[in-house]
C-alpha positions in Angstrom: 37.7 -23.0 16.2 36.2 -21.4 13.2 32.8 -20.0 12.7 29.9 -21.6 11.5 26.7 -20.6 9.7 24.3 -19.5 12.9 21.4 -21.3 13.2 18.5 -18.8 12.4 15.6 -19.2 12.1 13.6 -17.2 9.5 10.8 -14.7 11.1 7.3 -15.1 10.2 7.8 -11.7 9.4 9.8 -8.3 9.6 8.5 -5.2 10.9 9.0 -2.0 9.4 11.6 -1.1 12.6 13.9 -3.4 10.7 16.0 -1.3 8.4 17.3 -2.0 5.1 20.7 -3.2 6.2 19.6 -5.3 8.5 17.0 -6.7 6.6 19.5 -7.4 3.5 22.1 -9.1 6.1 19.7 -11.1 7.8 18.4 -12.2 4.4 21.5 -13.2 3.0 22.4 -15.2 6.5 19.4 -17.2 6.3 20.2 -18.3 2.5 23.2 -19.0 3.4 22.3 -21.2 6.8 19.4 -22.8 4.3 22.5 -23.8 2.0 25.2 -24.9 4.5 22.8 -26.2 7.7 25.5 -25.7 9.9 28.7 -25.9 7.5 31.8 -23.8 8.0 31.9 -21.1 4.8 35.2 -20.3 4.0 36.0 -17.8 0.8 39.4 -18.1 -1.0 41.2 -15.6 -3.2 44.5 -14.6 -3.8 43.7 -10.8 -2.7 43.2 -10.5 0.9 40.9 -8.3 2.3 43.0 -6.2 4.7 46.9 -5.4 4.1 49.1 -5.1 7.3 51.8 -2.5 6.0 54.8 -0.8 8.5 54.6 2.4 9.1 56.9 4.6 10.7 54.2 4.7 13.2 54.0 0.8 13.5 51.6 -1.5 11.5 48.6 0.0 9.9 45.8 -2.2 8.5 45.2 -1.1 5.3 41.9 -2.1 2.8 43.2 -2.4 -0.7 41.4 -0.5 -3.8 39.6 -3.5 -5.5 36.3 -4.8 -6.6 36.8 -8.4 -5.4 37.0 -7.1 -2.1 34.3 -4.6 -2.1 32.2 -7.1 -3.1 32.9 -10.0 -1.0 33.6 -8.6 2.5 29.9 -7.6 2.9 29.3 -11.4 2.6 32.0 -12.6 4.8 30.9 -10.4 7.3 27.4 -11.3 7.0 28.2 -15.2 7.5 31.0 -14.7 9.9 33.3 -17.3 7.5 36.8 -17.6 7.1 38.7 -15.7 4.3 42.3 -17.3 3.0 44.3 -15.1 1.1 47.7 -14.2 0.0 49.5 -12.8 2.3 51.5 -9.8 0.5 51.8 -6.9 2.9 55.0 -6.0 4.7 53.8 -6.7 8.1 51.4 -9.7 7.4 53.5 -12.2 9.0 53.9 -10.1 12.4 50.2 -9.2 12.5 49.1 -13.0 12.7 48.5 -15.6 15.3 50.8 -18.9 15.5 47.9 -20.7 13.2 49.2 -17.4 10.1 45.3 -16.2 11.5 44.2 -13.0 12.3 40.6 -11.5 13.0 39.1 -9.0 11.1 38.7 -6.0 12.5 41.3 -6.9 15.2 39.4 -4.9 17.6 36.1 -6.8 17.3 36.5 -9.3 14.8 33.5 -10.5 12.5 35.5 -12.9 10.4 38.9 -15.0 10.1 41.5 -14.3 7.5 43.8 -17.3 6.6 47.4 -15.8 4.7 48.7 -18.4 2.5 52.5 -17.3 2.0 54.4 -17.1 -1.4 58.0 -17.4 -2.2 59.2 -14.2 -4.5 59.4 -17.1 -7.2 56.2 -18.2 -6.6 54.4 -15.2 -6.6 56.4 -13.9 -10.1 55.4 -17.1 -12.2 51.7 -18.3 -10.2 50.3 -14.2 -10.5 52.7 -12.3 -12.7 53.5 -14.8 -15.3 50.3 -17.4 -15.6 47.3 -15.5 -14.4 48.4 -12.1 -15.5 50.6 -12.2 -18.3 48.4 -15.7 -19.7 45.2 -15.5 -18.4 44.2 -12.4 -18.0 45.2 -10.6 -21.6 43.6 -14.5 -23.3 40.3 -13.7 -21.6 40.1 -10.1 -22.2 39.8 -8.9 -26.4 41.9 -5.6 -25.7 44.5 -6.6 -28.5 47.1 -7.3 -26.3 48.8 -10.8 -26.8 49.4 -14.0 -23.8 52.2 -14.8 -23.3 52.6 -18.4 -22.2 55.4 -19.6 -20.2 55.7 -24.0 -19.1 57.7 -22.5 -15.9 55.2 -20.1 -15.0 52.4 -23.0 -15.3 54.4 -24.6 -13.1 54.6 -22.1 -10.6 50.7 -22.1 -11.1 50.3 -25.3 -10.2 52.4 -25.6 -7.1 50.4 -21.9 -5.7 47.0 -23.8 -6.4 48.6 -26.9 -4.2 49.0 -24.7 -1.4 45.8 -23.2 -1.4 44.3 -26.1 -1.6 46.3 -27.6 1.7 45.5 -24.3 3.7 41.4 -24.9 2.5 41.9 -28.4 4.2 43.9 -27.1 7.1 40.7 -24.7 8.0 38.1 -27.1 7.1 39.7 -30.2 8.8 37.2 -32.7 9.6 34.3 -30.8 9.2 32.2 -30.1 6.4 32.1 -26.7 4.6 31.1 -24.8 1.8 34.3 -23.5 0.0 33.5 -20.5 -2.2 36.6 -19.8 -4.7 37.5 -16.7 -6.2 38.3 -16.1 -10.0 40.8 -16.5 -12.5 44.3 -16.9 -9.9 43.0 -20.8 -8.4 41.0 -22.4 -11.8 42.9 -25.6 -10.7 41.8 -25.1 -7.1 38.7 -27.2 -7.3 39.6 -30.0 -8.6 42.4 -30.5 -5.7 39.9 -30.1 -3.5 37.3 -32.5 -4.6 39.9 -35.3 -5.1 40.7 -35.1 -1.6 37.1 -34.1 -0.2 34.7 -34.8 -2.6 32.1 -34.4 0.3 33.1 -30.8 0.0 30.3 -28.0 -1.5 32.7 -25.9 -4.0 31.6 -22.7 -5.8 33.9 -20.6 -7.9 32.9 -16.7 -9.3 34.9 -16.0 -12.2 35.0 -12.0 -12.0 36.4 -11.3 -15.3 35.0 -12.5 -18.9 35.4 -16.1 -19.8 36.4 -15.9 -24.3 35.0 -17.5 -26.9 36.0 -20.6 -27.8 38.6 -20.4 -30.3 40.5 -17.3 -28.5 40.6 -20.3 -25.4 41.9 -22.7 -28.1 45.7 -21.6 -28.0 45.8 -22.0 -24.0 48.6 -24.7 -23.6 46.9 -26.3 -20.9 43.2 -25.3 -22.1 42.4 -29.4 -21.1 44.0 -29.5 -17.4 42.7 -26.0 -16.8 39.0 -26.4 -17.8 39.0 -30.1 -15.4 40.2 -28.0 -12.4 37.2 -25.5 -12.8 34.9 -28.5 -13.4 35.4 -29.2 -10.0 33.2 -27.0 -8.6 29.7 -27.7 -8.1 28.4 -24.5 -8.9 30.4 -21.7 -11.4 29.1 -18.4 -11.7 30.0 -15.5 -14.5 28.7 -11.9 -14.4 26.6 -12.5 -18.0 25.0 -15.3 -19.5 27.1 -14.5 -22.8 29.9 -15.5 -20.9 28.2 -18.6 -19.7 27.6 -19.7 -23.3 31.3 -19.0 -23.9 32.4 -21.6 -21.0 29.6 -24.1 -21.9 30.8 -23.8 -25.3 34.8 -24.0 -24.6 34.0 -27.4 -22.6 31.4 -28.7 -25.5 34.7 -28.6 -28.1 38.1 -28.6 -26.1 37.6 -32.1 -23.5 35.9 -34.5 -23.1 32.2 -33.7 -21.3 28.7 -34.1 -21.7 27.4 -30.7 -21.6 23.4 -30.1 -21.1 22.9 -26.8 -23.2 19.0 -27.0 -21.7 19.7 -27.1 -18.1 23.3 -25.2 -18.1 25.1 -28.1 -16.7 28.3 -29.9 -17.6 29.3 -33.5 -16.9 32.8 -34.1 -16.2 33.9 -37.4 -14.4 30.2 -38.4 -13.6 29.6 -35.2 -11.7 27.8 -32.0 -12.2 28.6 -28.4 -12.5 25.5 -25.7 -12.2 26.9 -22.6 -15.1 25.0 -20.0 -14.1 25.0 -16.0 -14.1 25.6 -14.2 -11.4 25.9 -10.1 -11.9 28.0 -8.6 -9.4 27.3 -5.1 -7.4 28.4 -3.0 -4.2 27.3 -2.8 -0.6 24.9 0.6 -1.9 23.9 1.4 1.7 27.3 1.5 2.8 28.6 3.3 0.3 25.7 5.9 0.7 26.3 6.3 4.3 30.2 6.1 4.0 30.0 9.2 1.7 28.0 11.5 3.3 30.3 11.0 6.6 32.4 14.6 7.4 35.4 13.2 6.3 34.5 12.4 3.2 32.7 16.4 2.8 36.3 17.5 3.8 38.2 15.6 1.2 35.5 17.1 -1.0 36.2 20.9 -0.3 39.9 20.2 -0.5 39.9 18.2 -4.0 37.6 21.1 -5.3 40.7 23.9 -3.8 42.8 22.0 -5.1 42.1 21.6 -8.9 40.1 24.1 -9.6 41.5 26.8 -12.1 40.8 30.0 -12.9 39.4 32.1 -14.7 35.9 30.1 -14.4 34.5 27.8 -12.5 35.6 23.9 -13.3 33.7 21.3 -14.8 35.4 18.0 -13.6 35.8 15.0 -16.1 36.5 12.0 -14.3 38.1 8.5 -14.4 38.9 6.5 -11.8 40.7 2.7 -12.6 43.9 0.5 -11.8 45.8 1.2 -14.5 45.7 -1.3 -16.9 45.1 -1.8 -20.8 42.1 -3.5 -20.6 40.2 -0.2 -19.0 40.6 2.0 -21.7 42.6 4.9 -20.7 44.2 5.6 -23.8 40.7 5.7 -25.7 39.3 8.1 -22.8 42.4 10.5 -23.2 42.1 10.3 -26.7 38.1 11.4 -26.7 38.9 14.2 -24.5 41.5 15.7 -26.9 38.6 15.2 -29.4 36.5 16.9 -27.4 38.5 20.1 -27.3 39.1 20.0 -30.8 35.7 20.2 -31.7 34.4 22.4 -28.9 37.5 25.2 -28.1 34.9 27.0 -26.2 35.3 24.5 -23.9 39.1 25.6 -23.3 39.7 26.6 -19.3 35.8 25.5 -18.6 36.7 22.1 -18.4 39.2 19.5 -16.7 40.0 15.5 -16.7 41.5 14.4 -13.4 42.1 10.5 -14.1 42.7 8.9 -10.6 45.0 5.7 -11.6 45.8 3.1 -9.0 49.4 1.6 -10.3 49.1 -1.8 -11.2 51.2 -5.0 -12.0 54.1 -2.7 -13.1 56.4 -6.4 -12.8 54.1 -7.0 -16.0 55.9 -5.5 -19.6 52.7 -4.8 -21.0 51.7 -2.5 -17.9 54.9 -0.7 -18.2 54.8 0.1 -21.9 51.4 1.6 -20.9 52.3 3.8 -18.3 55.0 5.0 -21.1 52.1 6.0 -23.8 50.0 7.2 -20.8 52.8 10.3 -19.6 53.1 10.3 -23.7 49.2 11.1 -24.2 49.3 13.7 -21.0 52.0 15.7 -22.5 51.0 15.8 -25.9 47.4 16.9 -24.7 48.4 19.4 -22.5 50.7 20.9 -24.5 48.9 21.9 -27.3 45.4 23.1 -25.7 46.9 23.9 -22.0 46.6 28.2 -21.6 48.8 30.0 -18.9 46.1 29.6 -16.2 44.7 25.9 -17.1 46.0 22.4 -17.4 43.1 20.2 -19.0 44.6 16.5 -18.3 45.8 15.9 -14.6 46.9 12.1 -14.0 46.9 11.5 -10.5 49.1 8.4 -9.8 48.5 6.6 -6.6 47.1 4.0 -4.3 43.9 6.3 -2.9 42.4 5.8 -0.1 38.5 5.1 0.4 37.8 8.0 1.8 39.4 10.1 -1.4 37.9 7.9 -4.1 34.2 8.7 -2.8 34.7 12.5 -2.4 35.8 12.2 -5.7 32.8 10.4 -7.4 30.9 13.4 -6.0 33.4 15.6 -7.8 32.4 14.4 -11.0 30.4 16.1 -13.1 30.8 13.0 -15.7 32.5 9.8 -14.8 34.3 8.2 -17.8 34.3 4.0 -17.9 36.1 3.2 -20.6 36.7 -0.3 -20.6 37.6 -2.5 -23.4 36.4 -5.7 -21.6 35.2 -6.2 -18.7 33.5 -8.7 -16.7 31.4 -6.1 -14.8 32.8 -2.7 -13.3 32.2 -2.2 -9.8 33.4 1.8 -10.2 30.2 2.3 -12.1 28.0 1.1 -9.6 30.0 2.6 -6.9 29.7 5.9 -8.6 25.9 5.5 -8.6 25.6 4.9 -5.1 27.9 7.4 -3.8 25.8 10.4 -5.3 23.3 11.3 -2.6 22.7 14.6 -4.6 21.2 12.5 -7.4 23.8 14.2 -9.9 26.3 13.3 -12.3 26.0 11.9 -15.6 27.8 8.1 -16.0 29.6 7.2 -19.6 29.8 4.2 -19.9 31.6 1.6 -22.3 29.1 -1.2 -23.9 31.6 -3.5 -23.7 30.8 -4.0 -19.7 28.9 -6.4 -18.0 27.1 -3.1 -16.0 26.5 -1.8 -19.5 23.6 -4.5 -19.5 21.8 -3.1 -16.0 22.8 0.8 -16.1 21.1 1.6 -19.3 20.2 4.8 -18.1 24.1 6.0 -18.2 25.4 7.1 -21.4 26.7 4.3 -23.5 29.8 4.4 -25.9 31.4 2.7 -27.7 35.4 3.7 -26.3 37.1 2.4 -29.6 34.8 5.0 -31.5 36.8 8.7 -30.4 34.4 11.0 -32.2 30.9 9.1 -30.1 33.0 9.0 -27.5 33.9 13.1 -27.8 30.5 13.2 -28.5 28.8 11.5 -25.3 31.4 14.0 -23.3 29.8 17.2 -24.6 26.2 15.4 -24.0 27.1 15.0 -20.5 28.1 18.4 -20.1 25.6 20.1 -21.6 23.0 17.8 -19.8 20.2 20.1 -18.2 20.3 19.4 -14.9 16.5 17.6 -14.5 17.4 14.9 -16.9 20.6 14.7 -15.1 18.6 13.8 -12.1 16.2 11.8 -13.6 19.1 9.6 -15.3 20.2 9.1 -11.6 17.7 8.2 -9.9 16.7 5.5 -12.2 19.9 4.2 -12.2 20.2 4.2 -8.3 16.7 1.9 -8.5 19.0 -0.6 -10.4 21.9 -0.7 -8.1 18.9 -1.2 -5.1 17.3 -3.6 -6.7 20.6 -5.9 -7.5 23.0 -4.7 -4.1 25.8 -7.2 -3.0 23.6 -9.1 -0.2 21.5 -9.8 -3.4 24.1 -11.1 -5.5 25.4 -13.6 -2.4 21.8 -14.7 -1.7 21.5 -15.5 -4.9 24.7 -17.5 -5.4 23.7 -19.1 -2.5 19.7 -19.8 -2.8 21.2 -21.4 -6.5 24.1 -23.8 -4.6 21.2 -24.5 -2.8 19.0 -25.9 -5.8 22.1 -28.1 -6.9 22.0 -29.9 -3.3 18.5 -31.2 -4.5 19.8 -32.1 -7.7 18.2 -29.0 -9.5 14.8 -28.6 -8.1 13.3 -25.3 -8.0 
């Protein structure tokens, strides 16, 4: 039996015993319990939360590197829903019950993940080809071309059909609130409601949605925008990119679509367009780094890459790899950097922490080429017997690695060419209980609209970009501070419970057809 949405009932009011935490989860829990009144919530996505690998020491549980999931497992645990995902790992299958179920933790579980499973054919056409090869490059402008295959639609179409059968499977008779993850299941919606159109259906769309004459050249722009039309509510980080999707619909199929109220008509039925900006679990992450293990990792990234003769200034960047985040342009500002500033020579040092990504993926491979291309060429003409300026560290790191190093930075580097919103920047921000380090940060991210306390650049511009380098490391350290702490009153303000409760309070509005 799956968990439902407890029954709470809101407090005439909260003490100041309560702390933030669990103020933030309790708040979120009653939104949610105002929204579903006693409705099974079950999140879908085609990344799971948790990764059951083997080990030579048995099956380890492992929690993937990625935004989606650092965003949404706050929520998940909060509600104590049901999360179905692709099952990927090399012990996924053994680690699940007879229903492909498993609680999560396993020791005291606070939610249900759901593995949907994928033939190797399945997988290389529905992610690979469509979504990553197709959608992904058509909705981010980082010059690199789609490429659209009919058999890889295909494949698309039959992964959506499965997800959809597993969201059935879980709900069963009952009614739920389904809330559908991004780009991977557009077509996901509309399978639903034409089976359960008593169903509550939400969708986030976690990367940027394009204008409307980059969507144009999608093959199956029509059948794509119906499935997302499905939902009842679809959120996007910005309202820009709301415009974008209102805009796509208002010339590619036939809709009525209310510009004034953000709504679009599609078979008779509503869908809410709204903006939604995504952030982090703060207090978590604040806690999380301060925790010894973390302060170890620390001490031994700091023996381990610093160089003589002087003490280290740390550059840092910290992404998947992958064209969209600008790795190229960062590398390429650095080398301008010590060009213009050779005083800087053996003072200073880039450590880029790159998570391999989609390497099935041409694109991603011709990438990593021009990446180990850019290192050498770098390091050999300003590296000195005693100092190596570029290190590109290429791995899957773990949690506890990733925060020691946002408090090794001096200045982290976001680059991106296009993004929907960056969770690394916010993570950055909240992992700094020192109140240090100085945030550069690419304007063409949706955090560039909140964080406009970091430094903002333009990455396609090398010289501003060499130039917002030197700023940050010449920074006295007051403003450095100052800069910081204003930026950590953003990320409070706007945390994860925020952005669910939000999502959430709005569904809640479009039960009552609107009314605020």
């Amino acid at each position: 039996m799956l968990p439902r949405v407890p029954d709470i009932s809101r407090p005439d009011d909260i003490g100041p015993s309560v702390d933030d935490e669990s103020f933030s989860t309790q708040s979120l829990m009653e939104s949610v319990s105002d929204t579903a009144q006693g409705a099974k919530i079950i999140i879908v996505s085609n990344r799971e939360p948790v990764i059951h690998e083997l080990t030579a020491r048995g099956i380890k549980a492992l929690r993937p590197a990625s935004g989606l999931v650092a965003g949404l497992e706050p929520i998940v645990r909060a509600v104590h829903g049901t999360w179905i995902a692709h099952g990927s790992g090399s012990a996924d299958r053994q680690a699940v019950d007879q229903n492909d179920c498993v609680g999560v933790p396993r020791e005291n579980p606070e939610y249900l993940l759901r593995r949907v499973w994928l033939t190797r054919q399945e997988e290389a056409g529905y992610y690979y080809g469509l979504s990553n090869s197709a959608l992904w490059p058509l909705c981010h402008i980082a010059h690199t071309r789609p490429v659209f295959n009919r058999s890889d639609w295909e494949q698309y179409k039959v992964v959506n059909a499965k997800f959809c059968d597993a969201v059935l499977e879980e709900v069963g008779g009952d009614r739920a609130i389904v809330f559908i993850q991004d780009y991977h299941l557009a077509l996901l919606p509309r399978l639903i409601k034409n089976r359960r159109p008593d169903l509550t259906l939400v969708q986030f769309w976690h990367i940027p949605w394009p204008n409307r004459e980059a969507f144009r050249i999608f093959p199956w722009g029509e059948e794509l925008l119906d499935g997302l039309l499905g939902n009842d509510l679809l959120g996007f980080h910005i309202q820009y990119h709301c415009n974008n999707f209102l805009d796509t619909v208002d010339r590619a199929i036939e809709a009525k679509v209310d510009y004034e109220h953000f709504r679009i008509f599609r078979g008779g039925r509503p869908t809410s367009v709204r903006p939604f900006p995504i952030s982090v679990d703060r207090r978590q992450i604040e806690r999380d780094a301060q925790q010894p293990p973390v302060m170890d990792r620390l001490k031994e990234l700091c023996a381990e890459y610093s160089q003589p003769p002087s003490k280290q200034q740390f550059i840092i960047g910290v992404d998947r790899i992958d064209y969209t985040k600008g790795i190229l342009e960062r590398l390429r500002g650095f080398d301008t950097l010590l060009k213009n500033h050779p005083e800087l020579r053996g003072r200073v040092t880039l450590l880029n922490f790159g998570a391999p990504s989609r390497m099935h993926v041409e694109a991603y491979r011709e990438l990593n080429d021009k990446i180990d291309d850019l290192v050498d060429d770098i390091n050999w003409r300003h590296q000195t017997e005693q100092w190596v300026p570029v290190k590109f560290l290429r791995s899957h790191h773990d949690y506890t690695t990733i925060l020691a190093v946002y408090q090794l930075a001096d200045v982290l580097l976001v680059t991106s060419l296009h993004d929907g919103m960056n969770l690394v920047a916010k993570e950055f921000v909240a992992a700094r209980p020192d109140e240090s380090g100085v945030l550069i940060l690419s304007t063409y991210t949706g955090a560039a609209r909140e964080l406009e306390d970091a430094l903002l650049v333009n990455p396609y511009d090398t010289d501003l970009l060499a130039e917002r380098i030197y700023q940050a490391l010449t920074m006295p350290q007051h403003d450095r501070q100052q800069r910081m702490k204003r930026l950590k009153e953003v990320i409070a303000n706007n945390d994860i419970y925020k952005w669910g409760k939000r999502i959430f309070r709005e569904l809640h509005y479009t039960h009552k057809g609107g009314e605020r």
